[in-house]
VEXBARO-331850 format. One record per residue: x, y, z of N, C-alpha, C in turn; residue in three letters. Coordinates in steps of 0.1 Angstrom, whole numbers, padded with zeros to 4 digits, always signed. Last residue first. Layout:
BEGIN
XYZXYZXYZALA ...
This chain:
BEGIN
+0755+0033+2272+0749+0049+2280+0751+0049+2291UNK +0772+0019+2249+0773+0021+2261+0764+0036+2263UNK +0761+0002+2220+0771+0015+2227+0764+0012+2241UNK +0754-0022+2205+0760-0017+2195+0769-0003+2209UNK +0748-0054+2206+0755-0046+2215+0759-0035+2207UNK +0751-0077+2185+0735-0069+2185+0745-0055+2194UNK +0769-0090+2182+0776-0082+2170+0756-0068+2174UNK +0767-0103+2208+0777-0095+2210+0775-0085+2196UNK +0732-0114+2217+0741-0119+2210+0754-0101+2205UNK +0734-0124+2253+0728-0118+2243+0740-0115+2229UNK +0729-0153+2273+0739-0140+2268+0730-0130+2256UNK +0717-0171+2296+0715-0167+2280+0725-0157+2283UNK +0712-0178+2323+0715-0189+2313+0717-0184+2299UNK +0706-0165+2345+0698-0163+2336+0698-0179+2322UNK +0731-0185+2360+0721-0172+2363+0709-0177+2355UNK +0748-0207+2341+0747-0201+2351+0734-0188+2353UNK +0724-0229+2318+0740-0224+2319+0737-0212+2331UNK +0703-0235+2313+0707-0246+2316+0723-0240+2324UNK +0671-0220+2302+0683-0224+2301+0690-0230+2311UNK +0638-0247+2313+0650-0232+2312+0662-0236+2307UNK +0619-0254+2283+0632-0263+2293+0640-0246+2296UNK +0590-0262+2271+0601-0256+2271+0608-0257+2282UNK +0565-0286+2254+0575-0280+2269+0586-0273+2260UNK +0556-0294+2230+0549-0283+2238+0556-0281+2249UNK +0569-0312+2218+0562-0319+2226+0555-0311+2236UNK +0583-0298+2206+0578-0307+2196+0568-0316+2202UNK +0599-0268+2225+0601-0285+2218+0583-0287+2206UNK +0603-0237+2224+0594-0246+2227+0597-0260+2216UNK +0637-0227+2238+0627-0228+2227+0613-0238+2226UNK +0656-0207+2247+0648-0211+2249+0637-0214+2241UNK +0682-0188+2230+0673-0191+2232+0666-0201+2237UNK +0718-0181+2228+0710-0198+2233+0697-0193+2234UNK +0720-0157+2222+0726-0167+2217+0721-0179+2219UNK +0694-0132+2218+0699-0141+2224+0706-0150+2219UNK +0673-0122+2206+0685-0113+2205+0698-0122+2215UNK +0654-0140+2197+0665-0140+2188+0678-0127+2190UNK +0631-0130+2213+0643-0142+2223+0653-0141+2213UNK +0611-0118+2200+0620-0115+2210+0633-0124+2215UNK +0610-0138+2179+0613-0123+2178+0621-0117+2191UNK +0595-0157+2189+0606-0160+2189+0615-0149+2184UNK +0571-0151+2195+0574-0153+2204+0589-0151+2205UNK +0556-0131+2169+0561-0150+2171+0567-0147+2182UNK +0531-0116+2157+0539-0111+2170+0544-0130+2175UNK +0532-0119+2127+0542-0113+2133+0546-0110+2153UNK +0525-0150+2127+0535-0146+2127+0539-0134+2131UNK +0517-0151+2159+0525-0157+2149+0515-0151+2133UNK +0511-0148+2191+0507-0149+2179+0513-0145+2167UNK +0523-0149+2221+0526-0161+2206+0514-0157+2199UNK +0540-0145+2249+0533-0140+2243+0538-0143+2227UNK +0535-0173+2275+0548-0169+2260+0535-0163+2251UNK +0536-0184+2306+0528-0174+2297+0540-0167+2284UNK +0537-0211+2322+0544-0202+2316+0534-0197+2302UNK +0520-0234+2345+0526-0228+2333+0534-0214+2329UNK +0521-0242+2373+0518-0254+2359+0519-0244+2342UNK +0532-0240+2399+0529-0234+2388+0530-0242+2377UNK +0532-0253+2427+0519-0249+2419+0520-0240+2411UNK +0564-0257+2423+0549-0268+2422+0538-0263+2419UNK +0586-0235+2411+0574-0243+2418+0568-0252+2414UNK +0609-0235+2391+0611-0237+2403+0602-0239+2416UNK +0596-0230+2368+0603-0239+2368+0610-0244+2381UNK +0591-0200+2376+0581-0216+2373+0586-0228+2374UNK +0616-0189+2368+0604-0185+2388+0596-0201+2381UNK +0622-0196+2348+0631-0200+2358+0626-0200+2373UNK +0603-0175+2332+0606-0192+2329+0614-0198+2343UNK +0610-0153+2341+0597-0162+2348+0596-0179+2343UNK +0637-0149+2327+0634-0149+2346+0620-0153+2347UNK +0629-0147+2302+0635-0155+2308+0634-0165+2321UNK +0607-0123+2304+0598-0137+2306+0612-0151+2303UNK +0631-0106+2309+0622-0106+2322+0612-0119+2317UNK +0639-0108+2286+0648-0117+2295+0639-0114+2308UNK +0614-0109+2271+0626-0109+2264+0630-0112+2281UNK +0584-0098+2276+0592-0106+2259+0603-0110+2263UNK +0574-0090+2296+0582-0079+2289+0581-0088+2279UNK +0564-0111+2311+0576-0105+2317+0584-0097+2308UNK +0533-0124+2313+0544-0125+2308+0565-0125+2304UNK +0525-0130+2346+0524-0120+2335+0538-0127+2330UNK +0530-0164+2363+0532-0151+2361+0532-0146+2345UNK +0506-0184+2379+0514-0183+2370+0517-0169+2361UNK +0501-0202+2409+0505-0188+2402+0511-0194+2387UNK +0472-0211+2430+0482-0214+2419+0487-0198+2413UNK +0466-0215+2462+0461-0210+2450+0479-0214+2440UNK +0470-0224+2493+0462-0230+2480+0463-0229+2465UNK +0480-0206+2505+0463-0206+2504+0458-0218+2493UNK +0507-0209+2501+0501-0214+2517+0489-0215+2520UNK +0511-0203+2474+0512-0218+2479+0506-0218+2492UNK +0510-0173+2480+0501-0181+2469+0499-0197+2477UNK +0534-0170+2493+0520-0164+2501+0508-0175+2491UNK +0547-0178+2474+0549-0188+2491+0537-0184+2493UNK +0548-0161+2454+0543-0176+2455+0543-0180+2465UNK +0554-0136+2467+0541-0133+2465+0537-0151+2458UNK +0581-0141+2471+0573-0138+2483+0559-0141+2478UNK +0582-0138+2443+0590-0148+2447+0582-0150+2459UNK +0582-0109+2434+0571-0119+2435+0573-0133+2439UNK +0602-0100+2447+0591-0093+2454+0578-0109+2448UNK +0624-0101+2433+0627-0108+2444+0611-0105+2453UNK +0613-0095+2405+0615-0108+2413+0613-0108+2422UNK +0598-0065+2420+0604-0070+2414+0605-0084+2416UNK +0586-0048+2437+0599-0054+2445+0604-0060+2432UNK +0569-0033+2423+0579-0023+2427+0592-0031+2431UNK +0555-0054+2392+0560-0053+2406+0572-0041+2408UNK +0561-0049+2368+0550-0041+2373+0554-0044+2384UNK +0579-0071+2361+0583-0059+2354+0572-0047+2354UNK +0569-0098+2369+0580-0091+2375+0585-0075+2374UNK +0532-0098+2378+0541-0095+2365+0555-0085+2374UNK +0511-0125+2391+0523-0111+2391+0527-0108+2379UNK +0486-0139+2392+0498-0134+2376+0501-0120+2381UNK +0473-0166+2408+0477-0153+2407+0487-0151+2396UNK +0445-0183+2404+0450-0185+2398+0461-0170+2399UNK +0419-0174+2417+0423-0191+2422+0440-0192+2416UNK +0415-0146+2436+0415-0151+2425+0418-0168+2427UNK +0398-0137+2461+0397-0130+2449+0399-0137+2437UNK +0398-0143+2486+0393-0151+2477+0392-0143+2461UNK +0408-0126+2506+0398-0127+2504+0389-0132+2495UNK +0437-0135+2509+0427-0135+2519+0408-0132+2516UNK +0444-0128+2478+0443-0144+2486+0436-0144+2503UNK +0445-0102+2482+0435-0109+2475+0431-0122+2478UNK +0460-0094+2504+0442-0092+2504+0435-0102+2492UNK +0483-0102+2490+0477-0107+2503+0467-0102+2502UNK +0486-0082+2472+0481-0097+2462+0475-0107+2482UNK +0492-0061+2483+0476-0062+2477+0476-0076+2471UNK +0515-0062+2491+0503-0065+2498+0488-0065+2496UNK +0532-0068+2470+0528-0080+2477+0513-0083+2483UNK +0520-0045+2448+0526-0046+2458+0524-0057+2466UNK +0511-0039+2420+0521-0037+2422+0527-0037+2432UNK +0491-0051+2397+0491-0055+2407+0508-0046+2408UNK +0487-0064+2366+0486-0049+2374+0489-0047+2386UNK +0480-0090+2369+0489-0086+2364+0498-0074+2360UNK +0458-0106+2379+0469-0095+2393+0482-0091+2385UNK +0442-0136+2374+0449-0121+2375+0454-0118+2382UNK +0415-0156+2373+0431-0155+2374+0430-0139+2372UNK +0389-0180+2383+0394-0167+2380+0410-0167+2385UNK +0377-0217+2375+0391-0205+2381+0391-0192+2378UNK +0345-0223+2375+0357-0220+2363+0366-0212+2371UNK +0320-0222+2394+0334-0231+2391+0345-0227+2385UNK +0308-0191+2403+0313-0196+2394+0321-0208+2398UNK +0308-0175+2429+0295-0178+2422+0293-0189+2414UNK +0326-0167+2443+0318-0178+2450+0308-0182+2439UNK +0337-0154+2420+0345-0165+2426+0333-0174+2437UNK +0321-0134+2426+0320-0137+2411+0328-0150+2419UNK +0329-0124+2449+0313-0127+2446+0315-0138+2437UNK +0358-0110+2442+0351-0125+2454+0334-0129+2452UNK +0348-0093+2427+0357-0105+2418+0354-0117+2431UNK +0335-0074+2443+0328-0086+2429+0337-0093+2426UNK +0359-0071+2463+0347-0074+2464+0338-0085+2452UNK +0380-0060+2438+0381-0075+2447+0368-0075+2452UNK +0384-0044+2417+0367-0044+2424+0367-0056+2431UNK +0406-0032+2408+0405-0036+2422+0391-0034+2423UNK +0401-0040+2376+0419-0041+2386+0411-0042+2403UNK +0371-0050+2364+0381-0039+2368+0390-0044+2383UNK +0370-0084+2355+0361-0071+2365+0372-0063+2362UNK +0385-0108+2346+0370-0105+2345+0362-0094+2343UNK +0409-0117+2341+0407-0103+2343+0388-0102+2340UNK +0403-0150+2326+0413-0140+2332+0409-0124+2331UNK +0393-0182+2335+0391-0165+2331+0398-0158+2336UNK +0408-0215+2329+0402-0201+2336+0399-0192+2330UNK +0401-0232+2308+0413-0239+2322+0408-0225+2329UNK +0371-0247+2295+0384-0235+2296+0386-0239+2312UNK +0350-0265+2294+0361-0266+2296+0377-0265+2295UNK +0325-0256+2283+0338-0258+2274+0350-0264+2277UNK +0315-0250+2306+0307-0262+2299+0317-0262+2290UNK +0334-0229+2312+0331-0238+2323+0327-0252+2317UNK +0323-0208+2294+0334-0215+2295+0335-0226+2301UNK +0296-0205+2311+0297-0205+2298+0309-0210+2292UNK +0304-0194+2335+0291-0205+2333+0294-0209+2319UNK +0314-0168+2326+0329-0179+2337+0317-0194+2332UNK +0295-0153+2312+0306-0161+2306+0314-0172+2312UNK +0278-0149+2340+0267-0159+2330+0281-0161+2314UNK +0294-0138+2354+0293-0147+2360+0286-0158+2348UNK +0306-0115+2337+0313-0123+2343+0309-0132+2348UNK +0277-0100+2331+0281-0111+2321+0293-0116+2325UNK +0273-0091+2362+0263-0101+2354+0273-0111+2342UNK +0294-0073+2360+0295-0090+2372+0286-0101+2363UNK +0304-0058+2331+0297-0059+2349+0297-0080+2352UNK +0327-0050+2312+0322-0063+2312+0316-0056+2330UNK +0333-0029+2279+0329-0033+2298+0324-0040+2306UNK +0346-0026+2250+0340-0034+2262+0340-0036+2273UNK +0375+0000+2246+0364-0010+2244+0355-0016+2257UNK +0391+0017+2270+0387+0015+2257+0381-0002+2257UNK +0382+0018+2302+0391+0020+2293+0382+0021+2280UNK +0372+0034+2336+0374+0032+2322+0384+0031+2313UNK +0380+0036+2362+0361+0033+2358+0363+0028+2344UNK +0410+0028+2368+0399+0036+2368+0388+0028+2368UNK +0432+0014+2359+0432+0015+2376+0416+0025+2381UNK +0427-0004+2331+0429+0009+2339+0422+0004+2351UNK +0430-0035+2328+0437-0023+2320+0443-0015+2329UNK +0412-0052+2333+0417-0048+2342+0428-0037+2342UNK +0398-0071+2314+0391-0060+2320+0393-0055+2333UNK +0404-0090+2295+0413-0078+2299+0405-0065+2302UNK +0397-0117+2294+0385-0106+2290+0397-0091+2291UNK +0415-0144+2283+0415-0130+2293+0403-0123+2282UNK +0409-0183+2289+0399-0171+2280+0408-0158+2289UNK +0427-0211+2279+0426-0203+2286+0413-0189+2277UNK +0427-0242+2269+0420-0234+2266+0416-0218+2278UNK +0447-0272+2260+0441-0265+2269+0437-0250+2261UNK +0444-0294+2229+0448-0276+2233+0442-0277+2246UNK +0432-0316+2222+0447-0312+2223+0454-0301+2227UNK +0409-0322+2227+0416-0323+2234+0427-0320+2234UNK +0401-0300+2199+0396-0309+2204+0403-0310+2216UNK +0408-0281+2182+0416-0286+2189+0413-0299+2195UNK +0380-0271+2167+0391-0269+2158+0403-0277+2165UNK +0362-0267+2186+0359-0274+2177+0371-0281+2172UNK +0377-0245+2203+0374-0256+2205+0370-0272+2201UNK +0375-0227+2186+0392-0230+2187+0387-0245+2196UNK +0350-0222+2185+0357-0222+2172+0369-0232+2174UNK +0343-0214+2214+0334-0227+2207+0344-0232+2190UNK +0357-0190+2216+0360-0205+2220+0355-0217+2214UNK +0343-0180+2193+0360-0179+2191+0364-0191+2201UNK +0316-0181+2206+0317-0182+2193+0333-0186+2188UNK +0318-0166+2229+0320-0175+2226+0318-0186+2218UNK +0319-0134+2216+0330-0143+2226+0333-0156+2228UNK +0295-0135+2205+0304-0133+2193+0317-0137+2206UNK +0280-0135+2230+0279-0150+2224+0285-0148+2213UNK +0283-0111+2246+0289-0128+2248+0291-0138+2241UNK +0295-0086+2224+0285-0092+2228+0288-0105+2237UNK +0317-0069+2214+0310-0067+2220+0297-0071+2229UNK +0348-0089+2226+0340-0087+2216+0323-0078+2222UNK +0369-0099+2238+0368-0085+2239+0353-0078+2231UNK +0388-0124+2246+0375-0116+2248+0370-0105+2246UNK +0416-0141+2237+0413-0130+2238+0397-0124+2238UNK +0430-0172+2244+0421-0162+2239+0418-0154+2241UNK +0457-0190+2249+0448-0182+2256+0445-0174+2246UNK +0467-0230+2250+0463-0215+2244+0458-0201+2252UNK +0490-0255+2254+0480-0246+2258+0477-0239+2252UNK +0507-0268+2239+0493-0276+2243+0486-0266+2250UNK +0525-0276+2208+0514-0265+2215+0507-0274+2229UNK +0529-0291+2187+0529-0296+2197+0526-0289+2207UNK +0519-0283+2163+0534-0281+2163+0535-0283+2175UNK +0495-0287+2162+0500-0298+2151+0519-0298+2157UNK +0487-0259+2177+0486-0275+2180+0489-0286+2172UNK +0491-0245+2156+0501-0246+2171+0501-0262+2173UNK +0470-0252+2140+0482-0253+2135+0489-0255+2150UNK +0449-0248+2155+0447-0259+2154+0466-0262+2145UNK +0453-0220+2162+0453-0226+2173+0453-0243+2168UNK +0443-0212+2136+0462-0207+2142+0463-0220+2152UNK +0419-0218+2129+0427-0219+2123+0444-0224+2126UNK +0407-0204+2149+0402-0219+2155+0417-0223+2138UNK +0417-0177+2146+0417-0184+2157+0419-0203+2159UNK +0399-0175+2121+0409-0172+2119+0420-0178+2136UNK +0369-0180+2130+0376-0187+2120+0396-0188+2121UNK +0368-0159+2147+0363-0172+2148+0371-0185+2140UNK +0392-0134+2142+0378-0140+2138+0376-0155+2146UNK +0409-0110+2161+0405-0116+2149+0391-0124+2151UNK +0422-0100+2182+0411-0103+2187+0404-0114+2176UNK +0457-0106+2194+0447-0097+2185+0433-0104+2191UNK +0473-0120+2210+0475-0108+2211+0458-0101+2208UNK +0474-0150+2230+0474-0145+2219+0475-0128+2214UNK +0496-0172+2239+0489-0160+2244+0489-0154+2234UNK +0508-0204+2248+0506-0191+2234+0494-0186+2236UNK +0521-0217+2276+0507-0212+2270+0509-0201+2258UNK +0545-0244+2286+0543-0230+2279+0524-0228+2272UNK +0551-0265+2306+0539-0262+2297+0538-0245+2293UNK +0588-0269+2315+0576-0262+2315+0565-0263+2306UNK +0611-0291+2332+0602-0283+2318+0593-0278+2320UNK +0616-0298+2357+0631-0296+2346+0625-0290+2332UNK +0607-0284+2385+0608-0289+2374+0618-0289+2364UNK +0616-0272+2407+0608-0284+2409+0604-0291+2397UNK +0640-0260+2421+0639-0266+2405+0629-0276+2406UNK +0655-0238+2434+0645-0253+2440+0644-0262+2430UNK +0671-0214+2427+0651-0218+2431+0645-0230+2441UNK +0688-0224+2417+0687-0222+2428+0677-0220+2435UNK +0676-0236+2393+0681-0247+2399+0684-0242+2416UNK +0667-0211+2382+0656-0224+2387+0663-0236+2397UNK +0694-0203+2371+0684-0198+2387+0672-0206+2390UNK +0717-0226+2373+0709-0219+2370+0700-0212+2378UNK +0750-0216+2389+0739-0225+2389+0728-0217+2386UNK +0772-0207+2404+0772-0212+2389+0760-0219+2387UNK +0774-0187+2418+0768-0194+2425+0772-0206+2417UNK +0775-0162+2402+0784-0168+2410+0784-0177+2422UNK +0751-0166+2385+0767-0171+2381+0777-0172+2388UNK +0732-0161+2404+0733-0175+2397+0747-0179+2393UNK +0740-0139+2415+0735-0144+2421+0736-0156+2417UNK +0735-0122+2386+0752-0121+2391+0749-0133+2401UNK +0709-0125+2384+0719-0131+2371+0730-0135+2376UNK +0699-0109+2405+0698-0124+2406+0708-0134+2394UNK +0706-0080+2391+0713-0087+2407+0711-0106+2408UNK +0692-0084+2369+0702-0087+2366+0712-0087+2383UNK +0663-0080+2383+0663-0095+2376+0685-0093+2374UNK +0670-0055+2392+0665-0068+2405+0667-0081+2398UNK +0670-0040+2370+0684-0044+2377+0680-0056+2384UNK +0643-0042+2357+0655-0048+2354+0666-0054+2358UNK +0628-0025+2378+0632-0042+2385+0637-0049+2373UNK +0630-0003+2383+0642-0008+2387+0641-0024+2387UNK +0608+0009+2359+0614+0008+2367+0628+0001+2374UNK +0592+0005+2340+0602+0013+2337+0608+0018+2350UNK +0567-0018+2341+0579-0017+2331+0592-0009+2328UNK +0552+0009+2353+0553-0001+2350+0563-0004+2339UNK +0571+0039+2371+0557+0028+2364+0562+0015+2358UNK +0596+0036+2394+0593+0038+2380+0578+0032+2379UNK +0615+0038+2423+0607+0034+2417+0603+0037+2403UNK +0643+0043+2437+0641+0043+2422+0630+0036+2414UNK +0638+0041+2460+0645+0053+2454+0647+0053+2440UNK +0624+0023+2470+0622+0035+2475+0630+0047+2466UNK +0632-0004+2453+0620+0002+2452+0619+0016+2458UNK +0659-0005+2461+0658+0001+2448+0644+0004+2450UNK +0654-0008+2491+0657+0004+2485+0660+0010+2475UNK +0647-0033+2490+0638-0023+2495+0640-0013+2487UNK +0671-0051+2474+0656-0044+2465+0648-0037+2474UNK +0691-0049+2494+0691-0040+2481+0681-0035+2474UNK +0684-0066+2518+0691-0050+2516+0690-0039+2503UNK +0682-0087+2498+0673-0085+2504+0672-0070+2515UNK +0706-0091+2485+0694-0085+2477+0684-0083+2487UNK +0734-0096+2486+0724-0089+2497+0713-0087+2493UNK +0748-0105+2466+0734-0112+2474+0734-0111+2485UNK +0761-0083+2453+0749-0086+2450+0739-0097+2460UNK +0772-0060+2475+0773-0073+2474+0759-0078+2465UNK +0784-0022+2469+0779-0038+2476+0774-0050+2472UNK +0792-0007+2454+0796-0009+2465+0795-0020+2472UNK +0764+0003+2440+0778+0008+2439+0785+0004+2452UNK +0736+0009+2448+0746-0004+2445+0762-0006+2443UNK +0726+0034+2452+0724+0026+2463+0732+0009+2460UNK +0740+0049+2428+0741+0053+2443+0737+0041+2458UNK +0727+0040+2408+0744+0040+2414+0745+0038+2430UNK +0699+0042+2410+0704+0032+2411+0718+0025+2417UNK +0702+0072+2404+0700+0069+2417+0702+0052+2421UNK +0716+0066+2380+0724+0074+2387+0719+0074+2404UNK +0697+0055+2363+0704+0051+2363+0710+0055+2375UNK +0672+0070+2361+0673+0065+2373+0685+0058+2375UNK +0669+0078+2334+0673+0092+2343+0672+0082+2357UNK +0672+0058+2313+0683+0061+2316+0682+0075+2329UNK +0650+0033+2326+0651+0046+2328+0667+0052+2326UNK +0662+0001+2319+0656+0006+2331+0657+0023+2328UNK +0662-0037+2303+0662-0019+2304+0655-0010+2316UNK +0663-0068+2319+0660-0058+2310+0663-0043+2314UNK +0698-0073+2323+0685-0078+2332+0678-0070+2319UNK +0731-0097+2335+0722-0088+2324+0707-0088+2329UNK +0760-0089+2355+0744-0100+2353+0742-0086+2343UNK +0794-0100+2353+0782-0097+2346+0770-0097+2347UNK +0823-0106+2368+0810-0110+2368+0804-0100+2359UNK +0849-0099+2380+0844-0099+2361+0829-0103+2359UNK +0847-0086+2406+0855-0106+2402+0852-0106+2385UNK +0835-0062+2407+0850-0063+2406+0856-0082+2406UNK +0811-0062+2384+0814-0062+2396+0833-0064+2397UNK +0780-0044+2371+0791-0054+2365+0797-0054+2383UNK +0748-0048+2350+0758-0049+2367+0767-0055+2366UNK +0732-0039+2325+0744-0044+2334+0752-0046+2344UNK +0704-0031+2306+0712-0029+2319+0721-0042+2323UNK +0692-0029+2274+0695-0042+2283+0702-0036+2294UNK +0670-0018+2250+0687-0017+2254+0684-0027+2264UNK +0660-0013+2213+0658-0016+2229+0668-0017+2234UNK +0672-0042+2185+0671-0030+2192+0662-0027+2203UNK +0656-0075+2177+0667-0064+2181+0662-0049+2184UNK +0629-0075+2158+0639-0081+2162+0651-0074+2167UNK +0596-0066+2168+0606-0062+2158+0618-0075+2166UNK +0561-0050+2172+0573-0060+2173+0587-0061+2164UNK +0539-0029+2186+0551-0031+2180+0558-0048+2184UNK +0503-0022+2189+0517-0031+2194+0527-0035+2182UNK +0481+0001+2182+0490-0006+2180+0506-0012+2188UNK +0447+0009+2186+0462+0006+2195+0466-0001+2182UNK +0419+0003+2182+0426+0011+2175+0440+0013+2173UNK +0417-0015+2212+0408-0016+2200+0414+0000+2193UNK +0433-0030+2233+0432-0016+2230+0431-0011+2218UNK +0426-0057+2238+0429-0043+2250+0428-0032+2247UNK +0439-0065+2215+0425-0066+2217+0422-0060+2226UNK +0464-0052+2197+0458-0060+2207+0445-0057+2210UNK +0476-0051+2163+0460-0043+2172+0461-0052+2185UNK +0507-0052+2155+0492-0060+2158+0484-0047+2168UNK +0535-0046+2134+0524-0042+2143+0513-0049+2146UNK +0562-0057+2126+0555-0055+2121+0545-0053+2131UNK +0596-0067+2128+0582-0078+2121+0570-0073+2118UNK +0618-0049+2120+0605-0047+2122+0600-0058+2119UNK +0653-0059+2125+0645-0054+2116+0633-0058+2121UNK +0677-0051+2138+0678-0057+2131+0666-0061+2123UNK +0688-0025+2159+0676-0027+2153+0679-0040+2143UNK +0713-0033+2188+0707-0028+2172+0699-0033+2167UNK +0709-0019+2214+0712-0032+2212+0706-0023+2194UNK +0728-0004+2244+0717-0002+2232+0724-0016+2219UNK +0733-0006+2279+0737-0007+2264+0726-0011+2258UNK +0739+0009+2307+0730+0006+2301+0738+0002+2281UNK +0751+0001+2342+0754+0006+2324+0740+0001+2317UNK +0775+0005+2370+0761+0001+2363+0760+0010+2349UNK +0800-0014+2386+0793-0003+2377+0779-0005+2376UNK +0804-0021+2408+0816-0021+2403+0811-0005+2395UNK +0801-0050+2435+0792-0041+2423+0801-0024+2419UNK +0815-0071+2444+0813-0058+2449+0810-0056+2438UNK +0813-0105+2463+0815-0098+2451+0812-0080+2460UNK +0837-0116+2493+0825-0110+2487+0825-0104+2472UNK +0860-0141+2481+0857-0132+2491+0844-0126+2482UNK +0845-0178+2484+0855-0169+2475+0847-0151+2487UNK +0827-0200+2489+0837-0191+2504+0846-0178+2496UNK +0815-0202+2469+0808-0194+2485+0815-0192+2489UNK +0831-0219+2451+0828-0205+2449+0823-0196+2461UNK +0830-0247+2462+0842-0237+2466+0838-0222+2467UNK +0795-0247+2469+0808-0254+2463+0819-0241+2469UNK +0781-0269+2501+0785-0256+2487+0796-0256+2483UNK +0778-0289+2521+0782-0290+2508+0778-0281+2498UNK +0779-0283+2547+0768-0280+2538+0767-0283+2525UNK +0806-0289+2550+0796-0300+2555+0784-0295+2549UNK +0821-0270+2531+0819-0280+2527+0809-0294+2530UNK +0817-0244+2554+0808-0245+2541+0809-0264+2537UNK +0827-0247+2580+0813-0248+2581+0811-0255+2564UNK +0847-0226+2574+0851-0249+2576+0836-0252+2579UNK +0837-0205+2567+0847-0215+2557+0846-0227+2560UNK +0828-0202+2597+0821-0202+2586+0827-0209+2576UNK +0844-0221+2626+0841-0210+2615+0835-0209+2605UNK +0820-0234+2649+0830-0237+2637+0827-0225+2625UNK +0820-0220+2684+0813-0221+2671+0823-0224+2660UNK 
């Protein structure tokens, strides 16, 4: 058999593959400086709530390694740091498929505050020493993306069909609206608004976000099957691209009902925290449209990466939860940009204060939506971004 080394160049990889194994070195957390508050929104999810936004500060995890490598990923629990050590310290970032079982077993977390910062900054180190973007190691089935401005609040008719017709002057082409209202027809009233107001220029997503809690109940409006099926009918003649979160998190049963009932796409699974429940769903027709979210997933990336092939082999289309703001909706820029059946990217965008671009300005090269509504991943190794050095204020 021809040795591995003299193997590589007929594969044509570059020099870097044969370099000897990387080795994971440290792990760190650094706190990034506040540079100042844009200011709070009510989300529509959670009628009283308030969502923060601001520029800077929050902290970022680092895998560092003995070649000088660096991957950066979002923040992760400073009390799991230490069990993290323990299962990385030592070994090769692209083993990942060794590594993320058992960051999931030993350093699970809830949502968002789990291990799958590191999982996104193991694939960082994975790109750079590869030198190649991660869409590009992906597959790169595209070189741009249709970004969707996802809105936060619930506001007016007016005030909606207003924003949405500005985006759209600034080359926008998607939107998604928020449902929450008490009745159906003050619901579609805000489409019928934004629809008026765009004409062809906007696609038109609707989330009802009636998938919150893993219970019987949240706050506000409770949508049953009845008004899921007599709204999905109701969009449908508007020609909204889907419905998002119709029913409660696991009433798959009605959500498959609701799916044979309705034309209009159902989407979700943004809650969702294990491959195998997104396999029952696509076995049983649950959604047309799946939204992992890397930073709710236990596997993380490398977990929802699995969960498009499973998507692509049914048919169905993905396009993933947001991913935090900030370098976890990097890394889904770069998961999209590397399928076919994903036709968009979710950029949480209501402007001004919650602008999209709040988040990303802790970054030197941001990603930015063009003039023609695409956004382009970064371009430069891994992730493609750095974050900006005078933000880095200490080490935990």
């Amino acid at each position: 058999m021809m040795p591995r080394r003299e193997f590589l160049p007929m594969l044509g990889l570059s020099a870097l593959s044969a370099k000897p194994r990387l080795k994971i070195t440290e792990i760190r957390l650094r706190q990034l400086k506040l540079v100042k508050k844009a200011g709070t929104l009510e989300p529509a999810w959670n009628p009283g709530g308030t969502m923060p936004f601001q520029v800077g500060g929050g902290s970022i995890v680092e895998v560092m390694t003995d070649q000088g490598l660096v991957g950066i990923g979002p923040s992760v629990p400073l009390d799991l740091i230490g069990a993290i050590k323990v299962q990385l310290l030592g070994k090769d970032p692209f083993d990942i498929e060794q590594l993320a079982p058992r960051l999931r077993y030993y350093a699970s977390g809830p949502s968002y505050r789990g291990a799958s910062g590191v999982d996104i900054a193991l694939w960082d180190l994975i790109g750079k020493a590869s030198n190649q973007p991660l869409y590009k190691l992906w597959g790169a089935a595209k070189e741009k993306v249709i970004p969707y401005a996802s809105m936060i609040r619930l506001s007016t008719p007016e005030e909606r069909a207003e924003l949405a017709s500005r985006l759209a002057s600034e080359g926008w082409r998607a939107i998604k609206l928020r449902l929450h209202y008490a009745t159906m027809r003050e619901d579609l009233r805000v489409v019928e608004a934004v629809k008026k107001a765009v004409g062809d220029r906007m696609e038109i997503m609707v989330d009802a976000n009636q998938a919150q809690s893993s219970g019987s109940w949240q706050p506000g409006i409770l949508w049953d099957l009845r008004r899921a099926v007599e709204t999905a009918r109701e969009l449908q003649k508007l020609g909204c691209v889907w419905l998002e979160e119709p029913l409660p998190r696991f009433a798959f049963n009605k959500l498959s009902e609701l799916n044979r009932l309705v034309e209009l796409p159902i989407a979700g699974g943004e809650h969702i925290r294990g491959a195998h429940e997104f396999q029952w769903m696509l076995r049983d027709g649950v959604y047309d449209v799946l939204q992992p979210e890397s930073m709710v997933l236990e596997g993380g990336v490398t977990e929802l990466r699995k969960i498009a092939v499973m998507a692509e082999a049914y048919g169905k289309q993905i396009v993933p939860h947001h991913g935090g703001r900030e370098l976890g909706t990097i890394a889904h820029l770069h998961l999209v940009a590397s399928w076919r059946h994903a036709p968009y990217v979710e950029l949480l965008h209501d402007p001004p204060i919650g602008d999209y671009r709040h988040a990303f300005s802790v970054l030197e090269n941001p990603p930015l939506v063009d003039g023609e509504g695409m956004i382009a991943p970064p371009q430069e190794a891994g992730l493609g971004v750095q974050i900006k050095r005078d933000l880095i204020s200490e080490e935990r």
